[in-house]
N, C-alpha and C positions, 0 to 999 in steps of 0.2 A: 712242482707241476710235472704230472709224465707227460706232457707232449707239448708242440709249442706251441698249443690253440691261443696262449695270453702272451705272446712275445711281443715287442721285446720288453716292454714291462716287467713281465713274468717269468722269465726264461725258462727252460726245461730244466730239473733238478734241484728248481726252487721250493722250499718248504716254507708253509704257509702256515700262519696261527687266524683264527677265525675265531667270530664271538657268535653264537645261537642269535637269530632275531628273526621276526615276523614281514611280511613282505611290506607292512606298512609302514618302515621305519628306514626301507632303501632311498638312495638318493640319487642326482646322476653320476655316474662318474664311480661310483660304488661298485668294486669288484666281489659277486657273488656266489654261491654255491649254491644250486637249484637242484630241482628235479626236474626237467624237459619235458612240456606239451605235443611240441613241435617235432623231436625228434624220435627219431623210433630207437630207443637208446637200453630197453630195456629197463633193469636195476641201474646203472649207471646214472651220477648225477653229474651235472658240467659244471664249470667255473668259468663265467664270463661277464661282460662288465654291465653295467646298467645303463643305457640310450636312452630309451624313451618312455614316459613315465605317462599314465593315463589321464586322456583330454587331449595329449600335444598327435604333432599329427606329423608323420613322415613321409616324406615323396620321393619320385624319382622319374625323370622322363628321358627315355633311353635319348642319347645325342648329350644330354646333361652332363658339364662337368662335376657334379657331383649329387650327391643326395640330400635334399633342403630336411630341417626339424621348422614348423610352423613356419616354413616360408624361408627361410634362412638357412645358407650350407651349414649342414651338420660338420662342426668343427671337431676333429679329433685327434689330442697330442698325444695318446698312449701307442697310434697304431704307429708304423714306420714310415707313414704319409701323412699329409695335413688336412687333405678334404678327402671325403667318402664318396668315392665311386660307385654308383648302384650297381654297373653290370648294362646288358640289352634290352630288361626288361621293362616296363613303366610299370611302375605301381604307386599306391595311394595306402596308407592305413594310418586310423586316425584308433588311439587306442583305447576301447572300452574301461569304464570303470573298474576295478578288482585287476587289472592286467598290465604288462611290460612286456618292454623288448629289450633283449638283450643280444648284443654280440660279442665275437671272442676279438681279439686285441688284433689277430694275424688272420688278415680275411684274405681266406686261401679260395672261396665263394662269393661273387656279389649279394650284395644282401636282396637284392630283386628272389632270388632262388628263395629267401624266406619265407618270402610273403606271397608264394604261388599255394594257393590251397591244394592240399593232397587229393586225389582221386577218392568218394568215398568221405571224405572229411564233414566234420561238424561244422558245416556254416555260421551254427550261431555265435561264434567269435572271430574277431578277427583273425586269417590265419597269418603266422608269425609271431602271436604275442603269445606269452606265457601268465599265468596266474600267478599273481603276489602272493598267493599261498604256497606255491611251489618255490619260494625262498628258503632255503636253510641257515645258510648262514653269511655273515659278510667278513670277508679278509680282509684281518685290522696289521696284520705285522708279516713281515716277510724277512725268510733267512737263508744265504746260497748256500750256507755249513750245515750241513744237519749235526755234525759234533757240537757246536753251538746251543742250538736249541737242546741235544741229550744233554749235555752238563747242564741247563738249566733245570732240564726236568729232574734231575737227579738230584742237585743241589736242595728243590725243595723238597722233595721228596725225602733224604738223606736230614736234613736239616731240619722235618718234622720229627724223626723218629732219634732227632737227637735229643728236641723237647722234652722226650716224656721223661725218659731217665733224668732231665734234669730239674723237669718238675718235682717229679719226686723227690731228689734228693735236698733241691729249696725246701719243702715242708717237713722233711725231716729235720733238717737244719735248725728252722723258726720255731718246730716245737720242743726240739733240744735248749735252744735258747731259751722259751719261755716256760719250761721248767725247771732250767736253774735257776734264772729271776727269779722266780716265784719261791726257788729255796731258800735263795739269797734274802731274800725278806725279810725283816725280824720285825714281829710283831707287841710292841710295849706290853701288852696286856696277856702274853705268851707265856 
């Protein structure tokens, strides 16, 4: 991770291995690698977790101890607190088909700030959520050594390229062996 947007889960300097998959295959609780709707980010793509999945519906009413999912405090064990603060603002989003919401582990923002549509902005989605198309990938394994992860890459890597010469020299071998069988042979009728 460069920065501690997924702490403390995540911490900064953590290296992550990821598997390619499609936005219909996230879950909750599923730590992602997107492309951002919502943020003005440029090329840059973020890593944050999966909340709210389409149909379910998130609120928040400023004075509220926390931020309900379908009626119920959004329970959250990854962040460094246990219920979800919205912030001042009230909001409501219930989220369209093809879309999710996601947030980073270390909410340095209330999530109310999300769900304030941009000046200018595309109404016809809700704002805050992102397109399940904008999923890249989901972080299946996590390593705080990056020496770790290099010997492994290296290992296979290394460990491929020891194959071949030793493929070869198996078929060299078995066809040495089967043609001195085959000399060794004596045939009655020879």
């Amino acid at each position: 991770m460069a920065d501690d947007s997924m702490a403390p889960a995540h911490p900064r300097g953590e290296f992550f291995s990821a598997d390619a998959i499609d936005g219909s295959a996230v879950r909750h609780g599923d730590v992602v690698v997107f492309d951002p709707t919502h943020f003005d980010t440029g090329e840059i793509t973020v890593v944050s977790r999966v909340v709210v999945l389409a149909g379910q519906t998130l609120a928040y009413k400023a004075g509220d101890s926390h931020v309900t999912l379908d009626g119920k405090a959004l329970e959250d064990p990854y962040t460094d607190h246990a219920v979800v603060s919205g912030g001042s603002d009230d909001f409501e989003v219930t989220v369209p088909q093809g879309r999710l919401v996601v947030f980073p582990d270390s909410r340095t923002e209330p999530p109310s700030q999300q769900f304030e549509p941009a000046e200018g902005s595309d109404s016809s989605h809700a704002p805050g959520t992102d397109l399940l198309t904008a999923v890249r990938f989901r972080v299946v394994g996590t390593e705080s050594d990056p020496t770790a992860i290099m010997v492994a890459n290296k290992a296979v890597t290394y460990g491929s390229l020891i194959l071949i010469p030793l493929s070869w020299a198996m078929t060299f071998a078995s066809r040495l062996v089967r043609r001195r069988a085959e000399a060794a042979v004596v045939y009655p009728w020879s």
